[in-house]
N, C-alpha and C positions, 0 to 999 in steps of 0.2 A: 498493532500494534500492531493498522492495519493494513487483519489484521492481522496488512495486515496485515506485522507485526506483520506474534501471530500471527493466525492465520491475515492479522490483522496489526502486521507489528511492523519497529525498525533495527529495528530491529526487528522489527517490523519495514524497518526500513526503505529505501529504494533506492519512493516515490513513494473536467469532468461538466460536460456541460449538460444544458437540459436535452434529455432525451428525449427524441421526436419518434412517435411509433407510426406516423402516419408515412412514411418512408419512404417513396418514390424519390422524392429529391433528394433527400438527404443521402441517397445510395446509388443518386446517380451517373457519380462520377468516374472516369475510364482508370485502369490502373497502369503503372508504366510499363514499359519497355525495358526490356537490358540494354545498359551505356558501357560504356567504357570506366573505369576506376581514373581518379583524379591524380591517383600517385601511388607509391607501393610506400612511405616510412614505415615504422611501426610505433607506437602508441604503448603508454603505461599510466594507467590510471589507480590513483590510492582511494580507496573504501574503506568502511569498518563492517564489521558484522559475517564473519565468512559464513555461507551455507551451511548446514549440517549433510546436508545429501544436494544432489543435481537433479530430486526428483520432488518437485511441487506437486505431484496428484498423491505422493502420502506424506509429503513432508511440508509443515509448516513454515511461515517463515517469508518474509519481502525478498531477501538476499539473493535467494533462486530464479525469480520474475524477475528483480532487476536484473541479474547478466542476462540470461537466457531470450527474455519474451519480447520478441520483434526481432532479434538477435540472429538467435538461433531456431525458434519457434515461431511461428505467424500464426495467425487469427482470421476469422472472415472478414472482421471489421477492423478498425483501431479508430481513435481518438489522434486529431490535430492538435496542432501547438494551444489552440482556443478551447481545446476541448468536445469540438463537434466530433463526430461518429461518419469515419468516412472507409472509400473501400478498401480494400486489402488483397487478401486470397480470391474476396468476391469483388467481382467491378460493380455491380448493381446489385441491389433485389428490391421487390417488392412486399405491402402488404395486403393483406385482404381487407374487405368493410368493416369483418367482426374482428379485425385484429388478433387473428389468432393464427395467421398461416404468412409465415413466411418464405418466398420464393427466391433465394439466392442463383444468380448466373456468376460462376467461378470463372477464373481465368485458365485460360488453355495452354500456359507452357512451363507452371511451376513445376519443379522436381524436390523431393526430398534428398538431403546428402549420402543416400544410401543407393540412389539410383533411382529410387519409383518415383512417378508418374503420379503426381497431385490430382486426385476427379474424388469427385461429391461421394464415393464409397468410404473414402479415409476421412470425410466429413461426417458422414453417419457411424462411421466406428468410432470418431473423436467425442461426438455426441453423447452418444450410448455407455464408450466407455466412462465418463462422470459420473454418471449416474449404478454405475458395474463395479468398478475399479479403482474410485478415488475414494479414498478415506478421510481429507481435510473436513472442515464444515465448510468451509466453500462450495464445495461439492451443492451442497443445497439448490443454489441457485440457480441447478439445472432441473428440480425437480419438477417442475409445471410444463415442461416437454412431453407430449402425450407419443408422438414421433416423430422420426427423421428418415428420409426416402432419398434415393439417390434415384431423381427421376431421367437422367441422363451422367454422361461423365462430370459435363459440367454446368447439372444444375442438381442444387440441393431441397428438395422443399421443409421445410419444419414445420410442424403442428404444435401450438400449445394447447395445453385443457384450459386454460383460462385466459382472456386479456391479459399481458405484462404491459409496466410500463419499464420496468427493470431487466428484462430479459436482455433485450439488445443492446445495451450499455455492458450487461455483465459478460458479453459475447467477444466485446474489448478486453475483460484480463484476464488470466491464467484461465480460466474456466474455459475462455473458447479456443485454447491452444489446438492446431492442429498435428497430430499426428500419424504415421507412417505402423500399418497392420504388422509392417514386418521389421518394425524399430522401436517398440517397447520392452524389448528385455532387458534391457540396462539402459534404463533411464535415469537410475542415483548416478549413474557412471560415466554413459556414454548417450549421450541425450542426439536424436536424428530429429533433423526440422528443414523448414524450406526455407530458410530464413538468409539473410546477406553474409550469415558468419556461418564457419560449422567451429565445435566445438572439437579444442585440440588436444588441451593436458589440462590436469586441475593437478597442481604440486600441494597436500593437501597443507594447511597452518598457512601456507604464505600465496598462492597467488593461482586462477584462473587464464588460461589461454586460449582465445580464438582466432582465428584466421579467416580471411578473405573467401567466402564460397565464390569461384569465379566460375562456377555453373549457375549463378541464382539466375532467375526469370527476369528482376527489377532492375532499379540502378545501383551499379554494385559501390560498395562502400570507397572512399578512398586508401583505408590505409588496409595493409596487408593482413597486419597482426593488433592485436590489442588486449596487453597483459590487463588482467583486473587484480593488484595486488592489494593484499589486504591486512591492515594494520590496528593491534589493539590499544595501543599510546596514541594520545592525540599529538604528542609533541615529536614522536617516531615520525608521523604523517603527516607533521609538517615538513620537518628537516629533511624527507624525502623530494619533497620536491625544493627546497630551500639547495639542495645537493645534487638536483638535477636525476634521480632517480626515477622519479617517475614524472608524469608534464602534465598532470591535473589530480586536485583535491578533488573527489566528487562529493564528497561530503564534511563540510569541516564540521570539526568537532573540538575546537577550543577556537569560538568565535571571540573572544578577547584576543587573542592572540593577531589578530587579524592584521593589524597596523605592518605588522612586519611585513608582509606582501603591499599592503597598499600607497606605502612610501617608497614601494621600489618600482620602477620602470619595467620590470622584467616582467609582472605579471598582469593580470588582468583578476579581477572579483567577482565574480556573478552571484545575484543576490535578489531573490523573486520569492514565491511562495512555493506551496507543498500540502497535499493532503494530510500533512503526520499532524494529527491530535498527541500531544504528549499527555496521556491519559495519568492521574491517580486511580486505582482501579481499586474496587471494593470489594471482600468476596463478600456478599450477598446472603452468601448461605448461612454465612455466621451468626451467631444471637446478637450478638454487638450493634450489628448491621440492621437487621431487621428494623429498628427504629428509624425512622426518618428522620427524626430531629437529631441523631446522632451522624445521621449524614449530611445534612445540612450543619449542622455544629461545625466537621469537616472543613465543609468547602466554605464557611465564612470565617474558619481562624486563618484560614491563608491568605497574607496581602500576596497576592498573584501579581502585581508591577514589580513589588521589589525581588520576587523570586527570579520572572523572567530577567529582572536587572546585574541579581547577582549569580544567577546559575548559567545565562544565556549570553550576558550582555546584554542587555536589552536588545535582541534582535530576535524576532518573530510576533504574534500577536496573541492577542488575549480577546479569545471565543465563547465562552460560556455554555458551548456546549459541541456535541459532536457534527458541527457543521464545519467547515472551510469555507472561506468567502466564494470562491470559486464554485458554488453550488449553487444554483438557483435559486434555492430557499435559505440559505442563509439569512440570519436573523442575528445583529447582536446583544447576546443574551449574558453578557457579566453585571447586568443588574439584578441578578435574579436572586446572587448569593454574594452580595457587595462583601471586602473584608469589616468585619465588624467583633471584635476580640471578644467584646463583652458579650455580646448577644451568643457567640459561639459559646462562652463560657457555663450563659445561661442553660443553654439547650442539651448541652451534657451533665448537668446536674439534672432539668429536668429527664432526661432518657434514663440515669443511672449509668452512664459512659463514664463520667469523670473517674479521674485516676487507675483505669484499665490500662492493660497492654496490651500493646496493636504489636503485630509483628511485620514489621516493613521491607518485604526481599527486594532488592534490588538484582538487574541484570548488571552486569560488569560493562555500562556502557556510558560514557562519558557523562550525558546528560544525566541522564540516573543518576548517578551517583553522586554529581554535582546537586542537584533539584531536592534530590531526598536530606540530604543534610537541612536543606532549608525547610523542610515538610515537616520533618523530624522537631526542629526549635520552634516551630511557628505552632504546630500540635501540642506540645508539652507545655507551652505557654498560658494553653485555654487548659488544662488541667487533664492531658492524657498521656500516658507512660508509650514511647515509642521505641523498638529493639528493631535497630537495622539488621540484615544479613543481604550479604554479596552472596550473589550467586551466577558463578560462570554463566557466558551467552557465546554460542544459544544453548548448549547441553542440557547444563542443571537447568537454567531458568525453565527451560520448553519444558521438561518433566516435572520440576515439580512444582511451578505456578501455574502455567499453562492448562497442562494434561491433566496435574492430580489436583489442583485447586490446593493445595498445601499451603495456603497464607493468610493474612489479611486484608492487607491495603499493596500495590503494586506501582512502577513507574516503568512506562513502556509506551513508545510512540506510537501511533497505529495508522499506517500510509496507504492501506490499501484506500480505494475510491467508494464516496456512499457507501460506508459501511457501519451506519449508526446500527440500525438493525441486525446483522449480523453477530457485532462484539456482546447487545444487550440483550442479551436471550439466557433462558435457564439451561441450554445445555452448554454455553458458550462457556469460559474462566472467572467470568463478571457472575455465573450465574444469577443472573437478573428477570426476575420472571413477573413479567407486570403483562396482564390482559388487557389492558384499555391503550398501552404505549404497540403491541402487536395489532390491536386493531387496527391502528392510525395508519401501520405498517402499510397491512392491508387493503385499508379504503385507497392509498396513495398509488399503491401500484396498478389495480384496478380501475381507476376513475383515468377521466381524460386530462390532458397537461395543466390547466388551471388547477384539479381537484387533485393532480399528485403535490404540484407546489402547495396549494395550502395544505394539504392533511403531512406534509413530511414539517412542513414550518409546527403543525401542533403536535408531531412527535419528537422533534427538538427541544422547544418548550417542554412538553410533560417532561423528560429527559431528566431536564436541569432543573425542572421544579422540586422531584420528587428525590434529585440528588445521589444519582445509579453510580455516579463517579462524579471528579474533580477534574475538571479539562487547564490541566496547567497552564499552557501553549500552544500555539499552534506553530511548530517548525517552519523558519524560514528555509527556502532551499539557498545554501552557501555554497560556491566552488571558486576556485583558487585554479589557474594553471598559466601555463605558460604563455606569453601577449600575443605568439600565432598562431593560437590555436583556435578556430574555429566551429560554430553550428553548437554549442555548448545548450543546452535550454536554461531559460530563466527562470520557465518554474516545470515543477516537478509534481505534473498530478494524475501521473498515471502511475503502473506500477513498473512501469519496463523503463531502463536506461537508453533509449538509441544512441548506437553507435556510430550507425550506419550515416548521420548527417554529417559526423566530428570531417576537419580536416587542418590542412595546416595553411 
């Protein structure tokens, strides 16, 4: 929701390829120079889902990572348009034989927008503080870091306690932000990065402001300024740019609608993929739940074609489980729990499910809201009583689906990248606690690149076998903007929005 949502969400919103841990190559690339700016316009782009805070190390939530991270925040590494893992803050590093020690060489003229001086110290306080100072469950991901050494200004070394094959992938989002010793005190507020933008005003309900860092190190952005304005009507967010208000959808959110842009000359459509899993989400912990055949009952009374047809438009795909095609292991696994009315009908008379009430909260977010109506009839149909509730996003949702587990069944994207594991665990909002789907975890990240693809392919499967949740869709990524507008991406499977490519 991923998630992240959630930590794993889209509202989780936003926004992966195979990760090579054998790394000389993969990190050997040089990083740029500072250019010149291509022009000064300014730029306004429409989103849904505004932040709750500017600070992703305690606050949940995609909306954050999208403006901010590559933006306004850099990383050692990041992810290309394909998804490879390339350099960033670091031009290279190496790894050792036993894959446990990584040696980062930084580059030598970043700055933070505060004035200091980027070196491998503010590497190891970024490090250290995740594991200190971040409160998400993300945070987790740095927990196999035994240390981090700043063995010159600009060279970092890291130690893990164990082989990852996950570490350096998750070194690409929010987790490996870098940060400034003397620019974490208002981070909800006033967030300090090295990044091509600094961050100018947040006007809170309506819209985010960056501007042009024309001290960055890199190649600096084209455009000066670039509103991130944010809208909760999907018909608002059209007729903003239909009105010339703002000059890109980044997110449509009433894909029927679409025609109106695409019979007009004016605009341009971009239309590619995205890590958003639009998850049904289960709490777990409920007695209801505990039966498997009540969750399988679930996921076979849903015809899943005509939901995507009548909640989506038919536009995105149908996965089967918490993979995106864009993942190495991806598998398609909508066989697993074909629709079949009758058989779901079966399976909750045998569990003892039929005729129960499920309570189905909804975020206040277009698909939600649209998808659940369809979850709602298609559920009641096989013989289960369903009570929707809206509940504001991200506020109410975050509190009380999120954080207090306060529900049932849930609809919530989850964009963040590889984050099947993550969402499905017992202390996650799925509280999902299966030992043999952690071990697969396990053996994947440990084992060498053949033995992570197949042990994440048999914890996808077990996933969808054992029926943790219902993977609706998988989000196409939609944008909408104006025909000169340039460097837009076609898909969306990181969790950061770059800015920095846009031009006119």
């Amino acid at each position: 929701m991923k998630s992240s949502f959630p930590t794993r969400v889209v509202a989780f919103l936003a926004s992966a390829a195979l990760l090579s841990v054998t790394a000389c190559s993969a990190g050997s690339g040089t990083s740029s120079g500072g250019s010149s700016p291509g022009g000064g316009q300014d730029l306004s782009i429409g989103l849904v889902a505004e932040p709750a805070s500017l600070d992703f190390t305690t606050t949940d939530g995609a909306a954050i990572p999208q403006a901010l991270l590559g933006n306004v925040y850099e990383t050692l590494v990041k992810q290309d348009d394909s998804g490879k893992i390339v350099p960033s803050l670091a031009k290279s590093w190496t790894v050792s034989a036993d894959r446990k020690t990584y040696t980062f060489d930084l580059v030598d003229n970043a700055k933070f927008t505060n004035g200091k001086q980027f070196t491998a110290s503010d590497a190891v306080f970024s490090i250290n503080r995740v594991k200190t100072a971040w409160t998400i469950s993300l945070k987790s991901a740095m927990d196999v870091v035994s240390a981090a050494t700043a063995v010159s200004p600009t060279k970092l070394q890291v130690t893990l306690a164990k082989p990852s094959n996950d570490w350096l992938f998750r070194m690409t989002t929010r987790i490996g932000a870098m940060f400034s010793e003397t620019g974490v005190s208002a981070l909800a507020t006033a967030p300090v990065g090295t990044g091509p933008f600094k961050f100018s005003k947040w006007n809170r309900g309506d819209s985010i402001v960056l501007t042009r860092n024309d001290d960055y190190w890199g190649t600096k952005p084209n455009f000066a300024q670039i509103t991130l304005k944010y809208f909760k009507d999907a018909t608002a967010l059209n007729n903003a740019l239909l009105t010339s208000t703002i000059n890109v959808i980044g997110t449509v959110q009433a894909p029927e609608a679409l025609s109106q842009f695409t019979s007009n000359s004016k605009y341009q459509v971009i239309e590619g993929t995205t890590n958003g899993e639009v998850l049904l989400s289960f709490n777990n912990s409920r007695p209801v739940f505990k039966d498997v055949r009540t969750r399988q009952a679930i996921r076979m009374a849903i015809d899943h074609k005509a939901l995507l047809d009548t909640c989506w438009a038919g536009r995105g795909k149908l996965i089967g489980s918490m993979v995106p095609p864009t993942d190495p292991w991806y598998e398609d696994l909508t066989g697993i729990a074909p629709y079949d009315l009758a058989k779901a009908k079966s399976l909750l008379q045998a569990s003892g499910a039929a005729g129960q009430t499920l309570r189905l909260r909804l975020p206040t977010l277009p698909y939600a809201t649209s998808c659940g109506q369809v979850v709602k009839s298609d559920l009641e149909q096989a013989g289960l009583k369903v009570q929707i509730d809206q509940l504001e996003f991200p506020a109410a949702w975050l509190t009380t689906v999120f954080k207090n587990a306060d529900y049932d069944m849930s609809i919530i994207a989850h964009v963040e990248p590889r984050d099947l594991g993550a969402v499905f665990n017992a202390k996650y909002y799925t509280r999902y606690d299966d030992p043999t789907l952690q071990a697969d975890l396990a053996a994947a990240d440990a084992g060498d690149e053949a033995t992570q693809v197949a042990d994440m392919k048999k914890a996808a499967r077990r996933l969808s076998e054992q029926a943790a949740g219902d993977w609706l869709f998988l989000l196409p990524n939609l944008m909408v903007a104006d025909k000169d507008i340039k460097g837009l991406p076609t898909n969306a499977i990181t969790e950061a929005f770059d800015l920095s490519k846009l031009s006119r």
